[in-house]
C-alpha positions in Angstrom: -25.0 -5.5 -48.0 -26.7 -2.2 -47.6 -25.7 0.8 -46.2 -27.2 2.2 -43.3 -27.7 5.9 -43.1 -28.5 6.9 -38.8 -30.5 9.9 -40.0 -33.1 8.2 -42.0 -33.4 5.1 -44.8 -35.5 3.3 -46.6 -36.1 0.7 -43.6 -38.8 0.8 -41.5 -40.8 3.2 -40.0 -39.7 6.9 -39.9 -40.6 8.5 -36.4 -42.8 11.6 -36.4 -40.8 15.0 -35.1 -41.3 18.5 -35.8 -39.4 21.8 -36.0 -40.0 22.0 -32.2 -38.6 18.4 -31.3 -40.1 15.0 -31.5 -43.7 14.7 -30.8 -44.6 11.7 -28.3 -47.0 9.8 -29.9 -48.4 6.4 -28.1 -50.2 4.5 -30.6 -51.3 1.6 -28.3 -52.4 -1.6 -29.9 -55.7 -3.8 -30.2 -55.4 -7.0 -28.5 -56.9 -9.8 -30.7 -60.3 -10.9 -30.0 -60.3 -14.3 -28.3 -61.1 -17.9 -28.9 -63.3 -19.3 -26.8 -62.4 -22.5 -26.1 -58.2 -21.1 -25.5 -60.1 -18.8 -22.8 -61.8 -21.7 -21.0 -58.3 -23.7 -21.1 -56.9 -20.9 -19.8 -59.8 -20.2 -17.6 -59.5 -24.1 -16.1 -55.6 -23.7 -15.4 -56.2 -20.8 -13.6 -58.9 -22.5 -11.5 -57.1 -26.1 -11.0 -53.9 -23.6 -9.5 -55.4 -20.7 -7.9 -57.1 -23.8 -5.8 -54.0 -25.8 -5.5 -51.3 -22.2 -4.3 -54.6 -20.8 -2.5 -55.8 -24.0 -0.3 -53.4 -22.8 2.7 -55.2 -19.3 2.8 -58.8 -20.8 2.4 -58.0 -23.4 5.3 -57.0 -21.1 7.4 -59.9 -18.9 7.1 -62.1 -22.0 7.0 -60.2 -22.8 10.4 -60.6 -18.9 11.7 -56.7 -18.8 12.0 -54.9 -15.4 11.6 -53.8 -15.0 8.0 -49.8 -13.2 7.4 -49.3 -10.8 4.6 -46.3 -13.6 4.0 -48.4 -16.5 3.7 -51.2 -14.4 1.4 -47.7 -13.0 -1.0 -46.4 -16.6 -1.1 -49.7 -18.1 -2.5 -50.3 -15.4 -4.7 -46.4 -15.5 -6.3 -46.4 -19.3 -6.6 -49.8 -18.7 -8.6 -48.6 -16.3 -10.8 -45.4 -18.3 -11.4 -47.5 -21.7 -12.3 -49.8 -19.7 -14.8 -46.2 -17.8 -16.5 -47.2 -15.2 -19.4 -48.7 -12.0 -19.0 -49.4 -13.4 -14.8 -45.4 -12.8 -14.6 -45.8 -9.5 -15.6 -48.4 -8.8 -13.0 -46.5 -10.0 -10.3 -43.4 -7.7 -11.8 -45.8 -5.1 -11.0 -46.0 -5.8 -7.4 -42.9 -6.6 -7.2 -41.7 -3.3 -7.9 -44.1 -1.5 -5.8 -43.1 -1.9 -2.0 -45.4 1.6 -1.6 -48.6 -0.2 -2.8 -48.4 -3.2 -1.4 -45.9 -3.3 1.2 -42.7 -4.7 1.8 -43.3 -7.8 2.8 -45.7 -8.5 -0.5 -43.1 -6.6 -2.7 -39.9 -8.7 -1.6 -42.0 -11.9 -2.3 -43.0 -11.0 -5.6 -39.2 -10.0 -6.5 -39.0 -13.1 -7.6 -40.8 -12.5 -10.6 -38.2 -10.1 -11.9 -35.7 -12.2 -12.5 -34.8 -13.1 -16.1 -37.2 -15.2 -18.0 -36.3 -18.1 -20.7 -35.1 -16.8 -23.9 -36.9 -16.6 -27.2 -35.2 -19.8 -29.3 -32.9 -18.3 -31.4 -34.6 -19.2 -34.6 -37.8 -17.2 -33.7 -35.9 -14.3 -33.1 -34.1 -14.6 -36.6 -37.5 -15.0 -38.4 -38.6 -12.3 -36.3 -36.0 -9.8 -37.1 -35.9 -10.6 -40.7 -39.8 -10.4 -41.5 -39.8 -6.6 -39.2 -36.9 -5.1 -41.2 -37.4 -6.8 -44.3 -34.1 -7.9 -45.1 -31.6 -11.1 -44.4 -30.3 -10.5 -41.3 -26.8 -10.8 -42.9 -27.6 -7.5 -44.5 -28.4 -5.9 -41.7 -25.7 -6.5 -39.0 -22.3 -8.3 -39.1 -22.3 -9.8 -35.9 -25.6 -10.7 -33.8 -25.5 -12.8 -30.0 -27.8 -15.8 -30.3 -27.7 -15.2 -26.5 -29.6 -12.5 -25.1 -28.6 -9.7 -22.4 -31.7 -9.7 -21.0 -35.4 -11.8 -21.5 -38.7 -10.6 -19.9 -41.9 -11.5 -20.3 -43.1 -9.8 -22.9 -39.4 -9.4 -25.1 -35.4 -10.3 -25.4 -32.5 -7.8 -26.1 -29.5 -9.5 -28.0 -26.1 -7.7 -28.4 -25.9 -6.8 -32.0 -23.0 -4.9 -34.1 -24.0 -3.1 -37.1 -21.7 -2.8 -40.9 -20.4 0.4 -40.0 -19.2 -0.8 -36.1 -21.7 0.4 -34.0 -22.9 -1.8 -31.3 -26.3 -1.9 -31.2 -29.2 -3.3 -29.0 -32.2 -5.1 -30.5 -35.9 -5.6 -29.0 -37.6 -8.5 -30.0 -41.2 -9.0 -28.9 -42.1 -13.0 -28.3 -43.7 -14.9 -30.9 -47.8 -14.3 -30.7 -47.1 -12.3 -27.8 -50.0 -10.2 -27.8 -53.0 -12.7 -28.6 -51.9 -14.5 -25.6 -51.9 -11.4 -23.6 -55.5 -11.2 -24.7 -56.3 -14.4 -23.7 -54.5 -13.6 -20.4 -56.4 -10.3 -19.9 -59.5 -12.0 -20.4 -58.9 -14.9 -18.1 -57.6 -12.1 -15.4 -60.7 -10.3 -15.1 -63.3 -12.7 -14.0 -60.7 -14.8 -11.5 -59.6 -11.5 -10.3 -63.2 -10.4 -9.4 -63.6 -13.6 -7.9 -60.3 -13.0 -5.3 -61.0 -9.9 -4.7 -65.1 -10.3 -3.6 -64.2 -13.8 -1.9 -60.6 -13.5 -0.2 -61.2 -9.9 0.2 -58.4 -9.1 2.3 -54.9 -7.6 1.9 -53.6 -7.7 -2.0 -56.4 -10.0 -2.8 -58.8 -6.7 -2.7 -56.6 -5.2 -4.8 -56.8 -7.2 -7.7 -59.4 -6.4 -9.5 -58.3 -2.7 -9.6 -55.5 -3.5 -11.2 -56.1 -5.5 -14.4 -57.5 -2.4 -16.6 -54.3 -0.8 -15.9 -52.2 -3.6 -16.9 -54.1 -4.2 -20.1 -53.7 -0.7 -21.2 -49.9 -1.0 -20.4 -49.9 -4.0 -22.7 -51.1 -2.8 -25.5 -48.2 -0.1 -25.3 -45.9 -2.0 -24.7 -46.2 -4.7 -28.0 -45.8 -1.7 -30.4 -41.8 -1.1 -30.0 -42.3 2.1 -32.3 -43.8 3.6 -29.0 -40.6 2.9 -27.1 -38.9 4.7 -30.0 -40.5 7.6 -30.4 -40.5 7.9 -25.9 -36.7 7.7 -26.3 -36.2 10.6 -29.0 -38.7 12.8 -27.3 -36.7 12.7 -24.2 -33.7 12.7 -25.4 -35.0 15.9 -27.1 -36.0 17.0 -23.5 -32.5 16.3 -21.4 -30.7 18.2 -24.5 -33.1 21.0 -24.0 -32.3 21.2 -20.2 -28.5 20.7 -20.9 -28.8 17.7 -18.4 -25.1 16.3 -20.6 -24.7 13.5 -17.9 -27.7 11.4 -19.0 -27.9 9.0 -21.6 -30.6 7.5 -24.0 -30.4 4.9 -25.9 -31.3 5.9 -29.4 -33.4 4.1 -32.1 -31.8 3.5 -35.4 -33.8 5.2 -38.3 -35.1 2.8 -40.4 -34.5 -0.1 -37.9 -37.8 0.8 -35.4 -40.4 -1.7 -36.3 -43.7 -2.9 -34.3 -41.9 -6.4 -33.1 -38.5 -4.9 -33.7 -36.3 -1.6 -32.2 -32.5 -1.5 -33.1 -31.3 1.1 -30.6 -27.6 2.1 -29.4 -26.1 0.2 -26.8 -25.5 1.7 -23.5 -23.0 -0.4 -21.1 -22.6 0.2 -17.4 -23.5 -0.5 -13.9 -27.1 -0.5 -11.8 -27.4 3.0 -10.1 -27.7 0.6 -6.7 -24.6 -1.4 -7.1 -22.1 0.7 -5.1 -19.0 -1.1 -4.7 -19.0 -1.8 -8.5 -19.8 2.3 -9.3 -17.2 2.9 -7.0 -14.6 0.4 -8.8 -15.8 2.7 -11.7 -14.2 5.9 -9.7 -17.5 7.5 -10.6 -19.2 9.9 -8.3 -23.3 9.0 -8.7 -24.8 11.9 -6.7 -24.6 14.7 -9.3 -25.8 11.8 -11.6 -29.0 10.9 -9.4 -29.5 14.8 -9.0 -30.1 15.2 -12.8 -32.0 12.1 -13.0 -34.5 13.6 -10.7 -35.0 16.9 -12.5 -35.0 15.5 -15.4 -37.9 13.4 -14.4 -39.8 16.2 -12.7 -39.4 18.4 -15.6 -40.7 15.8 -17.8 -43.4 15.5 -15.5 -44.2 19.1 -14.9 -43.8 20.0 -17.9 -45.6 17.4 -20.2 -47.2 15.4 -17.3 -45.4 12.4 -19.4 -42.4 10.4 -17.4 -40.7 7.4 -17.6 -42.6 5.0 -16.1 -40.0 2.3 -14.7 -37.0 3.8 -13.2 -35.6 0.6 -11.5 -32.1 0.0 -10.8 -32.0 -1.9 -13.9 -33.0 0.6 -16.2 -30.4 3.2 -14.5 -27.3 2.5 -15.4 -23.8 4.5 -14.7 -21.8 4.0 -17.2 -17.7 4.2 -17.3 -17.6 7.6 -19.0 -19.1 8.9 -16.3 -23.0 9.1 -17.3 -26.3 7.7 -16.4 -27.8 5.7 -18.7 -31.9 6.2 -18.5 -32.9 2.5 -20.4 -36.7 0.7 -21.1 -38.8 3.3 -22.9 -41.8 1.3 -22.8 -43.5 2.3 -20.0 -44.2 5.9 -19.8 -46.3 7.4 -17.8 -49.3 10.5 -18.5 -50.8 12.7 -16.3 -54.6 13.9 -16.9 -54.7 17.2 -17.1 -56.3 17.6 -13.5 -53.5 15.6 -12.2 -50.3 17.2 -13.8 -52.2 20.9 -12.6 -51.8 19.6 -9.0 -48.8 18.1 -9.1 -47.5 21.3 -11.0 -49.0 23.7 -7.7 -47.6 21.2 -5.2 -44.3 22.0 -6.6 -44.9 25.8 -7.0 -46.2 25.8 -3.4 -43.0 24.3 -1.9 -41.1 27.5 -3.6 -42.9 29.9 -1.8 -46.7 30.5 -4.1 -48.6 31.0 -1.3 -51.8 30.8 -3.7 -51.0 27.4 -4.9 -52.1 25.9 -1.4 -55.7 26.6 -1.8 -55.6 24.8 -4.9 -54.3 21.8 -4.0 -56.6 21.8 -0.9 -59.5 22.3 -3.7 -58.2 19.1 -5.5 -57.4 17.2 -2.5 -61.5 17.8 -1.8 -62.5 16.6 -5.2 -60.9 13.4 -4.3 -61.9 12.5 -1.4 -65.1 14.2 -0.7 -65.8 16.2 2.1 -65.3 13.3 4.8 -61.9 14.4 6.2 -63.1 18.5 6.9 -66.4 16.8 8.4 -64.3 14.2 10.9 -61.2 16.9 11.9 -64.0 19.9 11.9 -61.5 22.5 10.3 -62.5 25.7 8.5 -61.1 25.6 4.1 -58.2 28.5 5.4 -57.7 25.6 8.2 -57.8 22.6 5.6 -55.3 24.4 3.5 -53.1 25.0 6.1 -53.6 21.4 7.6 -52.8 20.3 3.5 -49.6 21.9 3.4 -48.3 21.1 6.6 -48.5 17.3 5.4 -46.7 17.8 2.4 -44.3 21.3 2.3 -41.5 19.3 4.2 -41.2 16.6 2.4 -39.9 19.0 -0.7 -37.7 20.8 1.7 -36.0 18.2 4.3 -33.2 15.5 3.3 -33.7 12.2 1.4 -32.2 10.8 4.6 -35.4 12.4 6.6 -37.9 12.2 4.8 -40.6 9.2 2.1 -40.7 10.9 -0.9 -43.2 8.7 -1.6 -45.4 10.1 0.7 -46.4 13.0 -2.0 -48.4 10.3 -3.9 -49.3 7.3 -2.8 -49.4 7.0 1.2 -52.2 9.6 0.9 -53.6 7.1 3.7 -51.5 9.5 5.9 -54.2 12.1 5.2 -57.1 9.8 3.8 -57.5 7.6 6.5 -59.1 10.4 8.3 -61.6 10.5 5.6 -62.8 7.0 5.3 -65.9 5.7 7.2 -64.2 4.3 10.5 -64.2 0.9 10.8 -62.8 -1.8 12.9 -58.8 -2.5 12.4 -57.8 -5.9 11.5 -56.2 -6.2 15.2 -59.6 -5.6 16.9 -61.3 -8.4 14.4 -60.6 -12.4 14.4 -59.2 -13.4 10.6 -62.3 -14.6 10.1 -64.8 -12.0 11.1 -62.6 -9.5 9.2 -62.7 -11.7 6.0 -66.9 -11.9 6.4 -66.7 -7.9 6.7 -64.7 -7.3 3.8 -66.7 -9.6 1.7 -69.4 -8.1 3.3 -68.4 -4.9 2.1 -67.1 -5.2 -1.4 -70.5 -7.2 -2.2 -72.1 -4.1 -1.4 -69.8 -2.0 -3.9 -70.5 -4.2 -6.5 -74.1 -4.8 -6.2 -74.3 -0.8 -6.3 -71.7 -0.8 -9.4 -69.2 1.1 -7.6 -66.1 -0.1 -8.6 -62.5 0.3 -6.7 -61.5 3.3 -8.4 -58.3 3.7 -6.1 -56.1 2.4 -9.4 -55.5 5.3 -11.7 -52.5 4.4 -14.1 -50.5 7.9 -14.3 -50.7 8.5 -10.4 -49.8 4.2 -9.8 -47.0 4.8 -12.2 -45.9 8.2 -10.7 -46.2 6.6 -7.3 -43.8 4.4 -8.1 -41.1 6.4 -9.8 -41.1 8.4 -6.6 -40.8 5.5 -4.3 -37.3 4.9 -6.8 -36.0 8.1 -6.4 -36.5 7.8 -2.7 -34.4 4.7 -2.3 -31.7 6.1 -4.5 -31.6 9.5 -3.1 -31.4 8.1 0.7 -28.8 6.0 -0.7 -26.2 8.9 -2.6 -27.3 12.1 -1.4 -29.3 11.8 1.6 -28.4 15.2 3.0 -30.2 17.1 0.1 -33.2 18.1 -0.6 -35.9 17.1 -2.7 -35.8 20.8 -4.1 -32.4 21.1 -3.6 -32.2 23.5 -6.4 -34.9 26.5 -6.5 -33.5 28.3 -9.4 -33.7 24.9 -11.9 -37.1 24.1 -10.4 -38.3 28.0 -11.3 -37.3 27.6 -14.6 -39.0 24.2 -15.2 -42.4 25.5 -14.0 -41.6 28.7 -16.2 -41.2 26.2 -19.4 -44.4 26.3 -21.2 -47.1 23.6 -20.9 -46.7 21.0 -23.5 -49.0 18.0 -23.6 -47.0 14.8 -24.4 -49.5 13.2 -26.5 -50.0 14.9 -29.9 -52.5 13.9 -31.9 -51.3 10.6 -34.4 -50.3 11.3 -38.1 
């Protein structure tokens, strides 16, 4: 037996820090190259059940019948399901982005969040051992075969330590990351395919989306990223005295690529309210620090966590709120975190910051929207912060705070070039201009560039907090406190990505 010391050992990997905190440092991997011939197999599943889940859609356009966002969801899920791996974790994606894609498209991809098959038990042994280098024996003196939770891309087993701790333990899946790569690879080409042929609804969509999930992959299979997330913003939330929040902590000397041994934090979804209330726990003051916690990490670093979900929000029976899955976070450019950082100084009352974020807003999009509403800039400033200054000061209960990000269509669709709406076209004249349309994009190499990874990410964080804020404090504010906010925007500037050691 050896004796594990929680401050540092000779296991492992130690975790960079500094005398300022721990540094978040995202190392993300390189996916294997590819066999060939596992791409074509791929490559021909894909084709043999994209044509089998798809033939309803195709007939129906073949047939110039209307086309449903359910019908279009319910092929697409089915697909995903039938092809498994990293296809699951893109339709977890939709699933958990009713902003993006809509309700109707989110709710049918839900599905895909449910818990996966585990990893057989002797894989995970082998696993553990080879990571940390020891028997597992030596290591822990009890360990669950069964796991509390299996996605697609890891398990998390119940663990207890020599010295009594309970612990929770990450396990990636066996060879997990050359069949993302084979995955990614099969992705691209069938998802251009959708998205120039079908066109319409999520299927134009697709394409956008596959760089992003790559790059969220090759995060996500080095655990010593979730690691070092968790001890920078632990570092964070002690630094904002924020006492009621909880992160689960990596063991020194137990973070490992494959393998993270991190505390165990027990307790209830931040959505399940009759079992928080058998808790006799109050969640409002807990959502409220959850939220400035967020937006200071976001201000601040222009990092965030990048999967708030009920699931990954736990209240727990002391009281707290446990802030879980440290491996997605998401960054901000530099551009980006500026304007988010003067939307939030505008709603407190800098009158300067307005003009800025009008100047951004133009960078975007072009000059299209002053052109079609024929303002003045003092006008398009104005006509700016009119769209977005209330939703910082009216209730949750009022208000989409999801609006600030991603239904920039509210503003944007004043920009793009009109064309017809889908209820003045026939399915199959709309599917013929869409085609039409994203043929002409490609053939002039402009891409979809409406996926941006920190702004999808941050998109969906918001559309979280909106659900749980309508649901425990919808009375308040979004800056409900101007005196916290001031200070966050008066901490300095710290980029969350330090250079690697």
């Amino acid at each position: 037996m050896i004796e594990l010391d929680p401050h540092g050992s000779s296991l492992g990997t130690p975790l960079a820090s500094s005398a300022h905190g721990p540094k978040l440092i995202i190392r993300p991997v390189a996916l294997p190259s590819v066999r060939r011939s596992d791409v074509a197999r791929r490559l021909a599943q894909a084709v043999r059940v994209t044509s089998r889940r798809l033939a309803p859609v195709a007939t129906r356009i073949a047939r110039r019948q209307p086309i449903n966002n359910e019908l279009m969801a319910r092929s697409l899920r089915l697909m995903f399901d039938d092809m498994g791996g990293s296809f699951t974790k893109f339709g977890q994606l939709i699933g958990s982005s009713p902003s993006l894609f809509g309700d109707v498209v989110a709710a049918e991809f839900r599905a895909t969040l449910d818990n996966m098959v585990p990893i057989p038990w002797s894989d995970v042994r082998q696993t553990v051992e080879d990571e940390l280098g020891f028997p597992l024996a030596h290591i822990f003196r009890a360990f669950d075969e069964e796991p509390i939770a299996a996605a697609s891309l890891a398990a998390v087993h119940r663990a207890v330590l020599h010295d009594g701790r309970t612990v929770a333990v990450k396990v990636l899946r066996p060879d997990i990351e050359y069949r993302m790569a084979v995955d990614i690879a099969v992705m691209k080409p069938l998802f251009e395919f959708l998205g120039s042929q079908v066109a319409v609804g999520i299927f134009g969509e697709l394409p956008s989306l596959v760089g992003g999930l790559a790059e969220q992959l090759a995060e996500e299979v080095d655990l010593r990223n979730e690691a070092r997330s968790m001890l920078w913003f632990d570092h964070l939330r002690s630094t904002l005295q924020l006492d009621r929040l909880e992160v689960p902590l990596p063991i020194e000397g137990l973070a490992a690529r494959r393998v993270l041994v991190m505390t165990y934090i027990d307790g209830v979804p931040v959505d399940h309210v009759e079992r928080i209330a058998e808790l006799g726990v109050d969640p409002a003051p807990l959502v409220q620090d959850c939220v400035k916690a967020w937006f200071a990490t976001a201000i601040c670093t222009g990092a965030f966590h990048g999967d708030v979900h009920a699931g990954n929000l736990l209240v727990t029976p002391r009281g707290n709120l446990g802030v879980l899955d440290w491996g997605i976070v998401g960054r901000l450019d530099h551009s980006t975190q500026r304007f988010f950082r003067r939307l939030v100084e505008g709603a407190l009352g800098d009158e300067t910051a307005w003009a800025e974020v009008w100047e951004h807003t133009r960078a975007i999009y072009g000059p299209a929207m002053q052109q079609s509403l024929g303002l003045s800039d003092d006008q398009m400033v104005q006509f700016v912060r009119m769209q977005v200054e209330p939703l910082f000061h009216r209730p949750f209960g009022e208000i989409n705070v999801a609006d600030l990000i991603v239904n920039n269509e509210n503003v944007s669709a004043k920009i793009e070039t009109p064309r017809e709406s889908a209820s003045q076209l026939n399915t199959f004249e709309l599917w013929r201009s869409e085609r039409r349309r994203v043929r002409a994009q490609r053939k002039l190499g402009v891409g979809d560039s409406k996926f941006d990874r920190g702004m999808f990410l941050l998109g969906k964080q918001l559309v979280y907090f909106d659900r749980y804020g309508k649901l425990f404090i919808p009375d308040v504010p979004l800056l409900w406190d101007h005196g916290a906010f001031r200070r966050l925007l008066e901490e300095p500037v710290v980029p969350a990505e330090a250079p690697s050691l």
